[in-house]
N, C-alpha and C positions, 0 to 999 in steps of 0.2 A: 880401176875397180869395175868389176862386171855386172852386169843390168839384172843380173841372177842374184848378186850379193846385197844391191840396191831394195830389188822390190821385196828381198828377206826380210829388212825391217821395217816393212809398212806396219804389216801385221800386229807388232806389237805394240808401234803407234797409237793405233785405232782400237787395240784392245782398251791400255790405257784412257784413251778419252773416251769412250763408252762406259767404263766404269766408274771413270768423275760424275759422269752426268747420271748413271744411274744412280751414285749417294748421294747425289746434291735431290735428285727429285725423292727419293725415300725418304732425304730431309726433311724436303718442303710438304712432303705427304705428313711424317709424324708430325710437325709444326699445329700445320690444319689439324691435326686427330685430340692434338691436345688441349687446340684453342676452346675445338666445338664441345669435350668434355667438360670444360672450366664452366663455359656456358651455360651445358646442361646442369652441372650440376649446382653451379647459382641461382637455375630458375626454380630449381628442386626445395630451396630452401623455403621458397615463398608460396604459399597454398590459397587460394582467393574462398573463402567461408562464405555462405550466405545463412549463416544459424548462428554465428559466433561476433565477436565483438573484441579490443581488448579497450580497457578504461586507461585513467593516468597513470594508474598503478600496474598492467600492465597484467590485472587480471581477466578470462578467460571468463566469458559469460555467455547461458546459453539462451538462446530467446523462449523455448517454451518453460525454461525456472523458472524465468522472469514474469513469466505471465500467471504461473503456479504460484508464485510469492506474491503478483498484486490480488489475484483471487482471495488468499490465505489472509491477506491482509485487511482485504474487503470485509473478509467474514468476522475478523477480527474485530473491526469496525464498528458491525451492525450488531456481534453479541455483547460490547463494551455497553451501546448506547441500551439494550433491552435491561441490562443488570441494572444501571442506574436509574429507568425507568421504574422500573419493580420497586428497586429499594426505593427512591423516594415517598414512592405514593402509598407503599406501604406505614412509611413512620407518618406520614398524614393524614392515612388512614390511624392510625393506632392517635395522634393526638385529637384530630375529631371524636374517636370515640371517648374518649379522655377527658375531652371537652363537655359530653351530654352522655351523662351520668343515669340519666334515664331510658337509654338506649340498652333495649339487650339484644348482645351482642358475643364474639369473643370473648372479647376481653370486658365485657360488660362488670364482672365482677370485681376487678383489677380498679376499674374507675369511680365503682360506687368505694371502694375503700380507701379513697386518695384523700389527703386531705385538702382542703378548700383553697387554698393557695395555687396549690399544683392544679388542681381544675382552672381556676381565674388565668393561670397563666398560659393552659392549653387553648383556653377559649381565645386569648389575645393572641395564641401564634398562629391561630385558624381565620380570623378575623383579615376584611379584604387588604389591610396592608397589614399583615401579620406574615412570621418567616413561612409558616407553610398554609400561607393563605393561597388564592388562587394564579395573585399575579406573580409572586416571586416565586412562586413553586413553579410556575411555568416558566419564568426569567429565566432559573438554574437552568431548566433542562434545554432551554433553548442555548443557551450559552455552553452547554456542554457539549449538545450535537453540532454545534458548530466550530468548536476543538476538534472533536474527531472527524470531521468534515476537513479539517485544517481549509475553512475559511472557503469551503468549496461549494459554491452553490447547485453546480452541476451534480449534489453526493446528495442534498435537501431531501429527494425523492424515496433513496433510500435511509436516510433517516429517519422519515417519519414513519416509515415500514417499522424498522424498530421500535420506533415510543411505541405506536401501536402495540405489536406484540409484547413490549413490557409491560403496558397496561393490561393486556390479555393475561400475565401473567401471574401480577399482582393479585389479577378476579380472582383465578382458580387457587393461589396461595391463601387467599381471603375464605375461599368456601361459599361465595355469594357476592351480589353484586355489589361495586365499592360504594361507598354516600356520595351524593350530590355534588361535595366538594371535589374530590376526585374525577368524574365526568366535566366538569365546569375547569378544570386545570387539563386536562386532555386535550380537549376542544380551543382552550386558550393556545395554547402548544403549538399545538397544528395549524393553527392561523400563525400567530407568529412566525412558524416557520414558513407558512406561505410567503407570509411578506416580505421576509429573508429575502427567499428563492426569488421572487418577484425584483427586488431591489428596490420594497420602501421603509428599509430598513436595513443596517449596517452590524457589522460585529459590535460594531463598537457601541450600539445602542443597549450591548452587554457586558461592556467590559467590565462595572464592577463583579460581575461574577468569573471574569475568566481570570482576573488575577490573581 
């Protein structure tokens, strides 16, 4: 055999193994291209939120709602506690006048035509342990605002903002300033709720009204 026939087949030797080694590296190349895809696109799935939340239930919540519904809520709150301010001191006001039948008034008419029972019985619901005497008229509302406080001392402040303006209220639904009694339940009110807020006193110093 001649050296001329010999080194004829290097060449296709060497072609050969050049071309193993380039698919095995275009392997090892798409191997890599596929790994770092899976990668990306696993990291893709997960977004890191600084506005968002999810609960147990695996709902999607935004922080300024949240802060738009405790406002909502607040105000809710504070017009809940002014409505029952109103009304109360309203029907206290109408049984005071109820009570003194020589008062002209309103309803002064209403009361001179009542008969004598019904008077006797508004005087005794006005009367200092009477239901809408001074101390239980203020018991309720303390015990109300502290429902809607849900037992919150830190809410006190803005509670009594409300009684106020409920009493503010009841004036101008009145037409004139309310009687003695009404002022004297206002004033009760607000101290009580001081004492609340303070801590020398407990809900519980109201609970027959919160049940």
């Amino acid at each position: 055999m001649s050296v001329s026939s010999i080194s004829g087949t290097t060449p296709a030797y060497e072609t050969t193994t050049t071309t193993a080694a380039a698919a095995a590296k275009e392997a090892a190349q798409q191997k890599d291209t596929t790994a770092a895809e899976k990668n990306t696109s696993s990291e893709v799935v997960y977004e890191k939120s600084n506005t968002t939340k999810k609960d147990s239930a695996n709902q999607i919540y935004n922080r300024d709602s949240v802060i738009s519904k405790l406002k909502a809520d607040q105000k809710s709150r504070a017009d809940s506690m002014r409505g029952l301010v109103e009304k109360l001191l309203s029907k206290q006001t109408n049984k005071y006048n109820l009570a003194n039948t020589n008062l002209s008034t309103l309803f002064g008419a209403a009361a001179k035509n009542a008969d004598p029972a019904t008077i006797k019985k508004a005087q005794e619901d006005i009367s200092e342990d009477g239901y809408w005497g001074v101390n239980k008229t203020s018991d309720r509302l303390v015990s109300m605002a502290i429902a809607l406080a849900g037992g919150d001392t830190g809410k006190a402040d803005e509670m009594m903002a409300a009684i106020q303006k409920g009493y503010d209220k009841a004036t101008a639904a009145w037409g004139k300033e309310l009687p003695d009694i009404s002022k004297r339940t206002l004033e009760a009110t607000k101290q009580k709720m001081e004492d609340w807020k303070n801590g020398k006193t407990t809900a519980q110093d109201y609970a027959d009204y919160l049940s």
